[in-house]
C-alpha positions, 0 to 999 in steps of 0.5 A: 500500500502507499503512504498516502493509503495508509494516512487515509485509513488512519483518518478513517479508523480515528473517525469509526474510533470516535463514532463507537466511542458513543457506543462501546469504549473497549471497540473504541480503544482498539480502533483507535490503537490500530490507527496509532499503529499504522501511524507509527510503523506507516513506513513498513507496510509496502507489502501489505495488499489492502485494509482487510489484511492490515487489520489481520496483521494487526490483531495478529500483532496485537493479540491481547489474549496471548499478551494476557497469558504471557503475563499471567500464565495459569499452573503452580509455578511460582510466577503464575496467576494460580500459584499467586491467588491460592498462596496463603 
């Protein structure tokens, strides 16, 4: 994609950011983090095909559910979420 259509679906994402604000702020948050996203690494995406595969990337990227495990992994180590809640 050139850089031109990437600025546009930044503007685009932090205008749907604003209009589900109203609606539903988690929706919100991650539009609005896609939108910094592409911003910020606008330069590294001369390979990407279209808007459809740049938000795949991005929830490839930006995967909270594994973020969430990598910091609180469940088991009995010593540094998991189980081991921390159960100790007395």
């Amino acid at each position: 994609m050139t850089k031109e259509e990437l600025e546009e679906i930044v503007v685009e994402f932090r205008d749907k950011s604003s209009q589900a604000s109203l609606e539903d702020e988690t929706e919100a948050a991650q539009l609005d983090r896609f939108a910094d996203w592409v911003e910020s690494d606008i330069e590294n995406f001369d390979d990407v095909d279209d808007k459809e595969e740049l938000w795949e990337l991005f929830l490839e990227v930006h995967d909270e559910d594994a973020v969430w495990d990598a910091y609180f992994p469940e088991g009995d180590d010593d540094d998991s979420i189980t081991d921390y809640l159960t100790k007395e």
